[in-house]
Legacy VTK file of the C-alpha trace (Angstrom):
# vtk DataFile Version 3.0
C-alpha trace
ASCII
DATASET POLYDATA
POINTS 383 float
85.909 161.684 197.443
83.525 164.400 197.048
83.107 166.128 200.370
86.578 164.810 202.612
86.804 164.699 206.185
89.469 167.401 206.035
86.541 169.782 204.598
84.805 169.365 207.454
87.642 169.513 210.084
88.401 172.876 208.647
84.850 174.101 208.508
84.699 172.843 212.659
87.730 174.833 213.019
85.847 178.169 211.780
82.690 177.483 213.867
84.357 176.795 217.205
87.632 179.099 216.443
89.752 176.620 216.544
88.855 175.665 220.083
87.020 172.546 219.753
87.672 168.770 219.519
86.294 166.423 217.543
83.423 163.947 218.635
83.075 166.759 221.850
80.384 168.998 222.297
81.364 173.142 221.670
79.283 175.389 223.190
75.581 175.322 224.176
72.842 173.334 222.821
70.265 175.193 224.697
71.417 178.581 224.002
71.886 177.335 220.080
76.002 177.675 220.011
76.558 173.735 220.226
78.656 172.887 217.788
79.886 168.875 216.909
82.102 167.373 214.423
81.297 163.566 213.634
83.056 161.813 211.841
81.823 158.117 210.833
83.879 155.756 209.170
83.405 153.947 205.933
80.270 155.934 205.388
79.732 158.043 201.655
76.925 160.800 200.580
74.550 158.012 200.414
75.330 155.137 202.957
75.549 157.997 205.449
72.148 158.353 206.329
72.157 154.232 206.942
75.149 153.927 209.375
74.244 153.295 212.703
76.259 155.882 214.234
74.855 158.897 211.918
70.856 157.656 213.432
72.175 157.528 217.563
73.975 160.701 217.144
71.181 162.887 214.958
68.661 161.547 217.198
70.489 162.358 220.784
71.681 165.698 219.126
67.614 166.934 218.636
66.518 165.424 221.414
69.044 166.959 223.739
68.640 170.295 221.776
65.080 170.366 222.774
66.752 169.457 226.642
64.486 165.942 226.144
67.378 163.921 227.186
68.573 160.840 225.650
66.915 158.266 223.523
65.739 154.936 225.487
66.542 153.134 222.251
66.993 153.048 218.789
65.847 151.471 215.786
68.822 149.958 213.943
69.279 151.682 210.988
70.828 148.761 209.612
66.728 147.178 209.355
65.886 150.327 207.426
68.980 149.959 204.874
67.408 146.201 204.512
64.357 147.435 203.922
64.964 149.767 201.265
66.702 146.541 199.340
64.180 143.813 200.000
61.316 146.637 198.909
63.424 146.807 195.345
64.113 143.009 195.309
60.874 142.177 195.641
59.525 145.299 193.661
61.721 143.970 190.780
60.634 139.949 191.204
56.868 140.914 191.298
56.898 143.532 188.162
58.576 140.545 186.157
56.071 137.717 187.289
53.139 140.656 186.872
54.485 141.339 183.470
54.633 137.264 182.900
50.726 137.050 184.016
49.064 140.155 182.515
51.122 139.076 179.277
49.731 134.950 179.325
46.366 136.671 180.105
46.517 138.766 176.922
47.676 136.141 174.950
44.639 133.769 176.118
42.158 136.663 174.808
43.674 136.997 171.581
45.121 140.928 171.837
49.021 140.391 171.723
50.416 139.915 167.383
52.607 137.548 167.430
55.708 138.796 165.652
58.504 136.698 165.014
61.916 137.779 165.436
64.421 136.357 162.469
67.131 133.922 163.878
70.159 136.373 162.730
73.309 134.753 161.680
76.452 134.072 164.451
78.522 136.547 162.738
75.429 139.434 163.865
77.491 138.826 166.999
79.975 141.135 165.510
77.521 143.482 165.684
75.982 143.167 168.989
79.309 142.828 170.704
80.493 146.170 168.528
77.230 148.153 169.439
77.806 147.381 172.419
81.278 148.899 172.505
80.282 151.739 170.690
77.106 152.051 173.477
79.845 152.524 176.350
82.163 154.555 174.856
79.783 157.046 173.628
78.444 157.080 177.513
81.778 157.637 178.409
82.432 160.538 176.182
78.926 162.479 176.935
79.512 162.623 180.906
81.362 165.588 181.011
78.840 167.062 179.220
76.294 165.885 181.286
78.002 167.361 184.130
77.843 170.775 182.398
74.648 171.447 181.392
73.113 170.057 184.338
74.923 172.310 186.215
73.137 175.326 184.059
69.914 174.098 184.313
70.702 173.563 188.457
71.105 176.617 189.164
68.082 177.665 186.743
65.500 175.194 188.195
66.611 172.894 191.288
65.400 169.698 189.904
67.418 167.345 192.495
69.536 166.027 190.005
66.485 165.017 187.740
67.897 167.268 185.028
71.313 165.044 185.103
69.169 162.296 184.239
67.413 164.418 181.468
70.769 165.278 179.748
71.981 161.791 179.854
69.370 160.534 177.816
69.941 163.346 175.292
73.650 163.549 175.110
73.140 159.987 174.568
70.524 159.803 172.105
72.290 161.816 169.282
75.181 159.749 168.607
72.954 156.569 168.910
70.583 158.048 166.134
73.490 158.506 164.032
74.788 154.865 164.475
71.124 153.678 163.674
70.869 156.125 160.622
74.304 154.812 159.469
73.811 150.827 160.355
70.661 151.241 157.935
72.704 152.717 154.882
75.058 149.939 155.459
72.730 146.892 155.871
69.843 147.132 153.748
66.561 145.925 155.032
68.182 147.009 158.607
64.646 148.897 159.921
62.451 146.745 157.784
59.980 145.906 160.327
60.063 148.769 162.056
56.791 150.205 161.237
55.667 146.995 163.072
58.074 147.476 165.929
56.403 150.885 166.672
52.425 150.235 165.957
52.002 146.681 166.688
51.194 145.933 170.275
51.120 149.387 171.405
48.069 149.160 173.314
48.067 146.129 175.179
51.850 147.189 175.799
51.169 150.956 177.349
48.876 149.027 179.329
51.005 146.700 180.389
53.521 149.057 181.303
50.837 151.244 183.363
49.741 148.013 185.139
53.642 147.470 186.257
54.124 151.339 187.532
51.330 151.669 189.299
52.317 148.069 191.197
55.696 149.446 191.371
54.182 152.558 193.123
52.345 150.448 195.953
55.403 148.057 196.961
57.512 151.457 197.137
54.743 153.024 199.039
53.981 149.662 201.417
57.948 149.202 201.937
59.249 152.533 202.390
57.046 155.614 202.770
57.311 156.215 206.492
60.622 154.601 206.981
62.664 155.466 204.247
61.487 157.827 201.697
58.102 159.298 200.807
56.950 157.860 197.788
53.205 159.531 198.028
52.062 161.180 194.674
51.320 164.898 194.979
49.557 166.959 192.501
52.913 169.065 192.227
54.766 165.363 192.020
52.580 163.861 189.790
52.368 167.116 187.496
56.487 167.105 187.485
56.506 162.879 186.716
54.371 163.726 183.563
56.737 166.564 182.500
59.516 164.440 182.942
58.041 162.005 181.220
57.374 163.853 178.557
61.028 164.944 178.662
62.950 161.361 178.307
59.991 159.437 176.514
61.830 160.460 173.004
65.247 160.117 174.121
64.405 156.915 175.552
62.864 155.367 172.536
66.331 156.211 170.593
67.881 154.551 173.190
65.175 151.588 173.158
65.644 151.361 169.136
69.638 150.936 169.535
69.373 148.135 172.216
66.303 146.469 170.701
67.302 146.760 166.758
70.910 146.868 167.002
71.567 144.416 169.938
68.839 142.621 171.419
67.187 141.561 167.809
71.055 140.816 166.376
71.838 138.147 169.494
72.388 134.869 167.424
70.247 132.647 169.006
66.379 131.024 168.407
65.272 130.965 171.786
63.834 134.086 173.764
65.104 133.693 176.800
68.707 133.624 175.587
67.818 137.035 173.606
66.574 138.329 176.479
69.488 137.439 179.191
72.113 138.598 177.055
70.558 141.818 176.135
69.712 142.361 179.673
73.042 141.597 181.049
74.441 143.847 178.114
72.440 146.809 178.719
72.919 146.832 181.964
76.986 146.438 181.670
76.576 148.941 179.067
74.643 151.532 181.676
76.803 150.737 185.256
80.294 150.519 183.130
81.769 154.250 181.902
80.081 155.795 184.833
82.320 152.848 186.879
85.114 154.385 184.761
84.278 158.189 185.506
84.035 157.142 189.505
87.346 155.916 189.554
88.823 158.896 187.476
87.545 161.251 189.257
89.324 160.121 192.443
92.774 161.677 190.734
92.409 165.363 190.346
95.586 164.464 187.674
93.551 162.317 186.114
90.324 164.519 185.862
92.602 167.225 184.138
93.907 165.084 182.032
90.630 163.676 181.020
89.160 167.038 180.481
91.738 168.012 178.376
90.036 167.125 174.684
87.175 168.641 175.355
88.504 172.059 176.199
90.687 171.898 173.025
87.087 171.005 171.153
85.548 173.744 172.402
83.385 171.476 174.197
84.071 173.134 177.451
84.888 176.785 178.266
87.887 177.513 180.813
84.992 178.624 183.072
83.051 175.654 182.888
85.776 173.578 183.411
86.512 174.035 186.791
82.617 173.437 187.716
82.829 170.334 185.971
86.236 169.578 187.680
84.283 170.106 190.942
81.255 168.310 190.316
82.103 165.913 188.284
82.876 162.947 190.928
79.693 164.169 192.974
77.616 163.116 189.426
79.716 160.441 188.362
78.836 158.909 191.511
75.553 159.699 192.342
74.407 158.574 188.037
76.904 155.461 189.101
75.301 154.901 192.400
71.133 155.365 191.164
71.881 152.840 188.245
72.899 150.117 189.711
69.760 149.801 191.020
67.108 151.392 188.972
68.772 149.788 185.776
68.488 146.297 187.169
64.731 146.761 186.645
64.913 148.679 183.369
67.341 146.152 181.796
65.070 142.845 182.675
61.990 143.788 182.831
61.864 145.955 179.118
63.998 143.208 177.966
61.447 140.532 178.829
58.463 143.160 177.667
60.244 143.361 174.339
60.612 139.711 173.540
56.747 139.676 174.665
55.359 142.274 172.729
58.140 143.271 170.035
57.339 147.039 170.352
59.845 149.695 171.607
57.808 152.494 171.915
56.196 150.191 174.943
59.385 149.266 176.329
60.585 153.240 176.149
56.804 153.681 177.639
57.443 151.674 180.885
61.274 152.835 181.500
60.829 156.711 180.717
57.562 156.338 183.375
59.378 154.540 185.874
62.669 157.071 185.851
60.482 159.883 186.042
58.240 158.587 189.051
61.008 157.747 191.100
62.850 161.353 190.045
59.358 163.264 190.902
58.787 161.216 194.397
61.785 161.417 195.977
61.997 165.296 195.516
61.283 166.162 199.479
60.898 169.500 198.912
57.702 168.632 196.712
LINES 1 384
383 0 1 2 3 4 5 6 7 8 9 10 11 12 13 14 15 16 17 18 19 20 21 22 23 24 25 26 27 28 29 30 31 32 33 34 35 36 37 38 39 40 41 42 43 44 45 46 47 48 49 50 51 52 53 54 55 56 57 58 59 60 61 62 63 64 65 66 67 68 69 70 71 72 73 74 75 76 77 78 79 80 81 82 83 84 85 86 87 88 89 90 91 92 93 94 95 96 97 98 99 100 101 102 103 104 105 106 107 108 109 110 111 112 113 114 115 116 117 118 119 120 121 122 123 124 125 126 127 128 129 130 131 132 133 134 135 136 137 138 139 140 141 142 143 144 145 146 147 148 149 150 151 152 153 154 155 156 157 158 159 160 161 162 163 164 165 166 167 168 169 170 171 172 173 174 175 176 177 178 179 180 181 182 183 184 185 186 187 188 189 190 191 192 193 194 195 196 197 198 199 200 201 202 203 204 205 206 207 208 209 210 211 212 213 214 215 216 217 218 219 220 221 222 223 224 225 226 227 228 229 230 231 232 233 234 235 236 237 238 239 240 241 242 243 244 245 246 247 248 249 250 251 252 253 254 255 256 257 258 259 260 261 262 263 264 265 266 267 268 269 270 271 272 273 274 275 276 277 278 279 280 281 282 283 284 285 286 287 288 289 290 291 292 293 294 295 296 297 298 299 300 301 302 303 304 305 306 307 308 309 310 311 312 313 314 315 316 317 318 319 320 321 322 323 324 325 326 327 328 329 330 331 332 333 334 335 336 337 338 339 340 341 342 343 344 345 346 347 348 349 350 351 352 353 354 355 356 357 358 359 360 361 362 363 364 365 366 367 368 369 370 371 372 373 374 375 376 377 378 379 380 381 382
């Protein structure tokens, strides 16, 4: 969908004029005119670099550039893709039965306030189910702006996509504020307690949160740095993870107050556990969804058009701009789509479960805007 084999059939046709056939050697190796199109089946911009086919025919192609012959064996890249999974499964089961220890340890010595939640009526149900709504559709409605202005600030600073991210979490935070601001005209008493929400529990839940990062950063490292990805903090990487986190920490705690306040608090049950599955399993819907929707829009060029349409008659989008977004936007929609379904699993349970721990969302927002910007800083190869 975002880079098709024709592309690079036509792009093989340039480099060998013409003359060459597919999955055949053009030219010289040696003398640096070999030329070779591959083309490997069922694999996208991601899965790519994990199909066995891509590893045996990189590998032979350097080796044989180098006239080193071929490769006496290979590691199956299908162990490495593996790999990369189990390190986040069991990255994700550890940080939640870390956060479970550290938090009974805390408890035992006194430092966490208890602060009840109050048992909301099953009509707030309306509410969650409606913020909720409201949650996805204004996601929805933001990506083509997200698309935009992260293609501004691309060509400004190179980022790697971190400045997608960035503009997500902004686009995103305005209209939530507004629903908040609104919701608390409406329903009197609607922030009470949020003084509490924001001061009570702070420390112990910053700490918390750093204890869960930095065990977070040496599964990743253990797992995958030397197989998979670098995860090794730099001074340049851990400079840029402290800007970014400086970046999303307010937009994130918007976005923490709508899904604590609004949804997680308004779930209509006593017991914690329920609170927490259901706003887990809602944020996360809530996240993965409208990008979902974008993926499979942006596989009709039609469809793009049409769905671009609005926002050029809002003003929303120049003519010029449109046709960037046009061309980038199933390259976003699917990378966004593609980074979280994984990275939100751990956002969505474990500041769910931190929340119904320690009631506070500036600790929750704490723990997910670190997390988004250490994995955005580390996996920046060029740092």
């Amino acid at each position: 969908m975002i880079t098709p084999p024709s592309l690079a059939e036509l792009l093989f046709n340039y480099a060998t004029r013409a003359a060459g056939k597919p999955s055949e050697v053009f030219g010289s190796l040696r003398e640096g005119t070999g030329r070779k199109l591959v083309v490997v089946p069922g694999a996208d911009h991601y899965s790519v670099v994990f199909a066995k086919q891509t590893v045996e025919e990189v590998v032979e192609w350097v080796l044989a550039s180098f006239g080193m012959g071929r490769p006496t064996h290979h590691l199956d890249s299908a162990v490495l893709a593996s790999t990369s999974s189990s390190a986040g499964f069991f990255a994700l089961l550890g940080i939640l039965s870390l956060a479970y220890l550290v938090t009974r340890y805390l408890r035992g010595k006194g430092l966490v306030a208890e602060l009840k939640p109050v048992m909301p009526s099953r009509t707030a149900l309306v509410v969650v189910l409606a913020g909720v709504a409201y949650y996805i559709f204004v996601t929805f409605a933001i990506f083509p702006l997200i698309v935009d202005w992260g293609w501004r600030e691309y060509q400004f600073a190179r980022f790697s996509g971190a400045q997608y991210t960035v503009y997500y979490f902004l686009f995103l935070a305005i209209p939530l504020l507004l629903a908040v601001a609104i919701y608390a005209v409406l329903r009197r008493g609607a922030l009470a307690g949020l003084k509490d929400n924001v001061l009570k529990n702070i420390a112990v839940g910053v700490t918390v949160a750093v204890v869960l990062w930095l065990f977070m950063y040496i599964v990743y490292n253990l797992s995958m740095t030397g197989i998979v990805a670098n995860y090794s903090m730099t001074p340049l990487r851990f400079a840029l993870m402290l800007y970014l986190l400086v970046l999303l920490l307010p937009l994130v705690l918007v976005d923490e107050l709508f899904l604590r306040r609004v949804v997680q608090d308004k779930v209509p049950t006593g017991r914690w556990w329920g609170r927490f599955a259901a706003a887990a399993a809602l944020q996360y819907l809530a996240r993965v969804l409208p990008l979902a929707w974008w993926v499979s829009i942006a596989a009709n060029p039609l469809a793009v058009d049409s769905a671009l349409k609005p926002y050029l008659a809002l003003g929303l989008l120049s003519e010029e701009s449109l046709e960037i977004v046009k061309a980038f936007i199933a390259m976003n929609a699917y990378g966004l789509y593609y980074a979280f379904t994984s990275v939100e699993l751990l956002h969505a349970l474990t500041a769910s479960y931190l929340y119904e721990e320690y009631r506070n969302i500036l600790a929750t927002a704490f723990f997910r805007a670190l997390t988004v910007a250490f994995t955005m800083a580390a996996v920046m190869a060029i740092l």
